[in-house]
N, C-alpha and C positions, 0 to 999 in steps of 0.2 A: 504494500500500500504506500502508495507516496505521500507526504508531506510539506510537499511541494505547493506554496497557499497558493500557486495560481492555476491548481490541478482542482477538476471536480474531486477526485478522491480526497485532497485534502479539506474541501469543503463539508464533504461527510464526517470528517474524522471530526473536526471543531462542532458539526451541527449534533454529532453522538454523543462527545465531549459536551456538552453544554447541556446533553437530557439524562447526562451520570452514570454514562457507559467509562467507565474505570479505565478499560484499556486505549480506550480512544485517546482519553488525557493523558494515559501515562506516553503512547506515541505521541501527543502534544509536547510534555515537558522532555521527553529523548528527543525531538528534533531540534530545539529550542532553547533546553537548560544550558548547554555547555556557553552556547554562543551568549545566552543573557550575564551568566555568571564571569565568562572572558571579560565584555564590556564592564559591568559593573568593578571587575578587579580592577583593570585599568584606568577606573577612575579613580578608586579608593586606595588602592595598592594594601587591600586589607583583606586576605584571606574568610577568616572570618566573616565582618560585617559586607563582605561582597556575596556568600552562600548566602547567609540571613536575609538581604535584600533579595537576591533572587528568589530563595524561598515567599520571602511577600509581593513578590512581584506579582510570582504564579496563584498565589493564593486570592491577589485582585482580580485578576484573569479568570480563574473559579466562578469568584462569586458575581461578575459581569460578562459572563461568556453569554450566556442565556440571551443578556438582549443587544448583543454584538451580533452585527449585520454582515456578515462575510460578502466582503466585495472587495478579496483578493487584498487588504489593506493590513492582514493579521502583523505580518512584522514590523510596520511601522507601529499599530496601535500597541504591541506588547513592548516593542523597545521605549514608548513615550511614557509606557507607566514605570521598566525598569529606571527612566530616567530620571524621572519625577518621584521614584520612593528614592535615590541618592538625593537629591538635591532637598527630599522632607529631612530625610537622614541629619544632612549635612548641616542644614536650618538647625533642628534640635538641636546637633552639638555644637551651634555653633563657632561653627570652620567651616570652610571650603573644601569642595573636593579636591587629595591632592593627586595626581597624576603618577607622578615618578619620583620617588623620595630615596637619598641617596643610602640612608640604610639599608633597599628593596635594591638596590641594585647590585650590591654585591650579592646578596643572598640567589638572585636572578643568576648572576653569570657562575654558580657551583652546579646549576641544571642547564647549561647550555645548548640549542637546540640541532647542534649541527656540532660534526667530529671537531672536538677539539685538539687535533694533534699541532704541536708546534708548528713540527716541520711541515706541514702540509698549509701551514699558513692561517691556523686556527688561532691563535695568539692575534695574530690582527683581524679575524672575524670578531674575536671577542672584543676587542677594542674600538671595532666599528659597530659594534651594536651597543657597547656603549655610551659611545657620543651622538650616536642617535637617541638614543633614549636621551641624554642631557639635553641635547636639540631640543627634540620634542617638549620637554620639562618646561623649556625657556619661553616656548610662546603663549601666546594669549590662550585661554583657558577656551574663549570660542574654537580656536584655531584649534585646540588639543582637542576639543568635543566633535568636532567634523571628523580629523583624523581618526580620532578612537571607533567612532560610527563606523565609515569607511574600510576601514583596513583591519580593524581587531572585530566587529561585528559583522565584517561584510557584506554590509547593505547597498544597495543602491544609491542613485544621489537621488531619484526620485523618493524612494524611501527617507532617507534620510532629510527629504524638505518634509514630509508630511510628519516626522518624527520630530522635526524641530518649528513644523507650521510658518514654513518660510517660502517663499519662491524659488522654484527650482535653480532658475540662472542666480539667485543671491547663492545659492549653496553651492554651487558649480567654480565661482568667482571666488568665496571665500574657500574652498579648498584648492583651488590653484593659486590664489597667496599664499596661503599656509604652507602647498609642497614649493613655491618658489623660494620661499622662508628657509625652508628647511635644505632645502639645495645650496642656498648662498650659506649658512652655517656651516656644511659640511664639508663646504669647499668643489659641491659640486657644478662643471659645465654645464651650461644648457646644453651642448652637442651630445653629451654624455646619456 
């Protein structure tokens, strides 16, 4: 069965899901969980309070599934509520969400996601991952919120305007500052 939200089959699964067919949901939250929970770590950089978010994300999702309109919009509407429980989160304690905190980044680079051998040049993958990550860190928290959508959630930019309820070309524009941002930080050519 696909879950795929622009499949009729994933249309069934959410309209099963919402009348308390178990397994429906639970392929809801396997399609779903890992990518909500990524996003949310990366804005929190908190193990923890990023499950516990996502756990209430789905828990929203739950209890307003029933009079959710399926018209293919599921991913934007479930990442606007993961976004919207960090930023109550955030409000309550407040602080800001932080992105990449320099404690998290060493702990980050002893799971590295690619062979770290020396001599194969893994020494300077690790160190180009990160000064990206410090990049990333340095910009505007809008900039960091597109990026994080983007590239750690995988969404669309379509998505990602109806997630942020903006215009498609404002999201288009502000993510190609952001990665122009983040190219002149890194020391990278445009040809490149």
């Amino acid at each position: 069965m696909s879950t795929d939200p622009d499949t009729s089959g994933f249309q069934d699964v959410l309209r099963r899901a919402s009348a308390g067919d178990e397994l429906a949901w639970q392929q809801v939250v396997d399609a779903y969980g890992s990518r909500v929970y990524a996003l949310l770590f990366s804005r929190c950089r908190n193990a923890e309070l990023a499950e516990e978010l996502t756990q209430s994300t789905f828990c929203t999702v739950v209890t307003k599934l029933s009079a959710y309109d399926e018209q293919g919009k599921f991913e934007p509407w479930l990442f606007r509520i993961a976004m919207n429980r960090l930023r109550d989160e955030m409000r309550r304690r407040g602080r800001h969400a932080v992105n990449v905190a320099n404690d998290t980044l060493s702990t980050m680079e002893t799971t590295p996601r690619i062979e770290s051998d020396p001599g194969a040049g893994g020494e300077q993958q690790l160190e180009l991952s990160r000064a990206l990550r410090e990049a990333v860190a340095s910009l505007q928290e809008s900039d960091q919120e597109i990026l994080h959508l983007r590239h750690v959630s995988g969404l669309s930019f379509k998505q990602i305007a109806q997630v942020l309820q903006q215009p498609l070309g404002t999201v288009l524009a502000r993510h190609f500052r952001a990665f122009k941002r983040l190219k002149e930080m890194m020391g990278v050519d445009e040809e490149d």
